[in-house]
N, C-alpha and C positions, 0 to 999 in steps of 0.2 A: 498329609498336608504338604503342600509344598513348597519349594523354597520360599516363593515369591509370598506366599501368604505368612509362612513364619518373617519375611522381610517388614512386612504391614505392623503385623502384631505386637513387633518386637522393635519396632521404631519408635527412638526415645521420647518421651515422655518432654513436654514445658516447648517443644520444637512445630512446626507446619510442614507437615510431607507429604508433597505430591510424587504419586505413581504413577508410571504411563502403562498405560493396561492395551494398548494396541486400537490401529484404526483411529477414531475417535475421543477413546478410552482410555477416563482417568480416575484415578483416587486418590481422596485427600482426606492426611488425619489427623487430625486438631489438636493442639498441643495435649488436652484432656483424654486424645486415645477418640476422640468422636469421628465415625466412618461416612464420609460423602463420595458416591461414585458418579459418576456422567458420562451417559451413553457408551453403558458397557455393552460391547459384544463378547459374548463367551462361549456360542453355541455354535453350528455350522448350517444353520438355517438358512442362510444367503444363498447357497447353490442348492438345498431344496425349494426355495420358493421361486428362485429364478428361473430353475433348468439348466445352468447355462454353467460352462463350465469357466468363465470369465469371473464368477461369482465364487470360487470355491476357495477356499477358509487357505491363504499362504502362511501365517504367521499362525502357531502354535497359542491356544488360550493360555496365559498365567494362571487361573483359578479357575475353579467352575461354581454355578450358580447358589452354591450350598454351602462355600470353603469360609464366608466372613458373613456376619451378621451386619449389616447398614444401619445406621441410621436414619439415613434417607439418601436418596437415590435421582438423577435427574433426566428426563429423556427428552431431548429438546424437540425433537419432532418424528415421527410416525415409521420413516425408513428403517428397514429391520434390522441393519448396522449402528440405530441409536437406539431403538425399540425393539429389543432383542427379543420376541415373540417364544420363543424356548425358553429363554432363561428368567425373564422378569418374572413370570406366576412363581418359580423357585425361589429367587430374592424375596419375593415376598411371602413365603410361607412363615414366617418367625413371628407376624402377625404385631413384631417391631416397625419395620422398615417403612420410611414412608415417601413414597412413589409423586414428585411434580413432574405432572409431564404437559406439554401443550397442548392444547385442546383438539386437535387433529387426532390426537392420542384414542382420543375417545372410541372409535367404531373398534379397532382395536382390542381395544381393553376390556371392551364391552363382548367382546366378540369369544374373547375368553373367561367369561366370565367375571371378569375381577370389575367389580363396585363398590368396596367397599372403605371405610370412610379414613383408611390409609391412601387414599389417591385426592391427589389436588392438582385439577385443571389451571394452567396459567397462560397467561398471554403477554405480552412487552408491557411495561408497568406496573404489574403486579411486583409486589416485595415481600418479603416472606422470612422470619427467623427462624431458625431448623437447630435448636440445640445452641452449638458457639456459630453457627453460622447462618449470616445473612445473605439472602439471594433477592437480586435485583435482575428480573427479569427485562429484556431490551428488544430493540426490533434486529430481523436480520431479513436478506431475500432471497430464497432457498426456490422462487418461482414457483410456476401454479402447481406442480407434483408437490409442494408440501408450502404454501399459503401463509401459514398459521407457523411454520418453524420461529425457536427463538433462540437467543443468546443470551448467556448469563452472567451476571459480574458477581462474584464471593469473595465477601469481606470475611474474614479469617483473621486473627490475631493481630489487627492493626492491616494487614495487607489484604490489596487486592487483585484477586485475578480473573481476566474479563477472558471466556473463554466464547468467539464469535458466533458459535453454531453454523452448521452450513448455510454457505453465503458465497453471491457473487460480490465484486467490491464495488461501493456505496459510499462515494468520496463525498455525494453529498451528506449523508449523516452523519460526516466526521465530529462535528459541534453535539449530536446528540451521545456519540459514544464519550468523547473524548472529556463531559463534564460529569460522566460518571466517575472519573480518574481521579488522580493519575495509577497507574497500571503499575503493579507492579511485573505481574507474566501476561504475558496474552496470547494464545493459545489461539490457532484458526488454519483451516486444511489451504491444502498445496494443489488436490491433484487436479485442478482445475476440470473435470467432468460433473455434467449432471447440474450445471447451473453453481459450480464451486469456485472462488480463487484458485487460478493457478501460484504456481512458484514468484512469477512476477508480481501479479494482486497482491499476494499478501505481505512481498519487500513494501510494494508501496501503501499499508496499509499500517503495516509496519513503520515507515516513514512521519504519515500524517499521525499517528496515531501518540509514537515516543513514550512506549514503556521499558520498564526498567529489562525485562528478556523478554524476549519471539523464540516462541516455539510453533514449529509447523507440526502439522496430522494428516490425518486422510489419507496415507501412503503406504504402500507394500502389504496390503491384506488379500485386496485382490487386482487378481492383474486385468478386469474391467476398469476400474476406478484411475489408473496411473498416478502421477505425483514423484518426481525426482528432487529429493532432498539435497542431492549436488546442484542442481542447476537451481535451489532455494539458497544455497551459501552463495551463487553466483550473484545472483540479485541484489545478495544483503548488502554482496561486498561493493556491489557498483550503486546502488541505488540509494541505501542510505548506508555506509559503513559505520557511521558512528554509533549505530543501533548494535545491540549484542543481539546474540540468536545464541540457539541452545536446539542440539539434535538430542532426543531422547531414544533409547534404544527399550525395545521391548524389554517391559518391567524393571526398568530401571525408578531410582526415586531420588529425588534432590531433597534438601531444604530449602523451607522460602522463607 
């Protein structure tokens, strides 16, 4: 077992803590001990399916696919860094766990077998209660390599965190995110490739948006993807300063 999984397990009890599990990757565990994960990558799948050595696994996994039993698990859209193709049929072997992923998901899923009636297909609007926790499915625009991507807002013990899904920024839907709120974390990638905010987007997203912390993702996994977390404190500090930001270091976990 490892650190980082005795850190989960043994995380107090009546409290809300988020994990950053790398990449995109987070967990959260409800004051009751209840496990929600989102677009965990845990496997090294990425420079097998690429080929490409741009692709290969920088940052070390915290746990692997077997070490925590979920309660449910969220893959917002189909790319193998949220759709961990190795490791989700694992997560879901406990016959517990139960798998929203977005409907893009599907060929996938299907592709390894898995149908069965622990998977529920979602799309922006859809709302769903999972245990202590509500998920409110949203739109994001992740372009035609993934159509159907989404973002999610989780209400958790009075608070909320709207975690954007991969997305370019979309200052016109600020009215539709911004009355799911108010926010308390928000949570949306930096490294500006592949149709993403960069460090600038998401200060200013940041900006319109006015929750309680900004935390950036999508950084330092692989050196395809880019994403400079200095040059995200620069933004913060020029573009909206009055905004907090919060750099989370692999496996680290706050309270919320």
């Amino acid at each position: 077992m490892t650190d980082f999984v005795q850190k989960v397990l043994n995380a107090t009890d009546g409290e809300t803590h988020l994990f950053a599990a790398g990449q995109a990757g987070y967990i959260l565990r409800s004051p009751n001990g209840q496990l929600l994960g989102i677009d965990l990558y845990l496997s090294e799948c990425g420079e097998r399916i690429e080929g490409n050595i741009g692709f290969k696994r920088l940052l070390p996994p915290v746990l692997t696919a077997l070490d925590l039993k979920f309660d449910c698990i969220i893959a917002t859209h189909a790319h193998f860094d949220h759709l961990d193709i190795d490791a989700i049929p694992k997560l879901m072997l406990n016959k517990k766990t139960h798998l929203y992923a977005s409907v893009g998901c599907g060929q996938e899923l299907e592709r390894l077998n898995m149908t069965d009636e622990h998977i529920t297909y979602v799309q922006p609007g859809n709302v769903v209660v999972s245990g202590e926790y509500t998920l409110e499915f949203v739109s994001c625009d992740h372009g035609i390599a993934a159509p159907d991507a989404v973002g999610v807002v989780i209400t958790i013990d009075g608070k909320k965190i709207y975690i954007t899904g991969d997305t370019c920024l979309r200052l016109d839907r600020i009215e539709e995110y911004a009355e799911k709120g108010p926010f308390d974390i928000m949570i949306g990638p930096i490294n500006g490739a592949y149709g993403n905010l960069n460090e600038k987007d998401f200060a200013d997203l940041s900006k319109a948006i006015k929750p309680k912390l900004t935390i950036p993702c999508h950084y330092g996994m692989f050196a395809a993807h880019g994403g400079n977390p200095g040059e995200f404190m620069r933004m913060m500090r020029e573009r909206c300063p009055q905004n907090e930001y919060y750099l989370m270091t692999l496996g680290e976990g706050i309270i919320i």
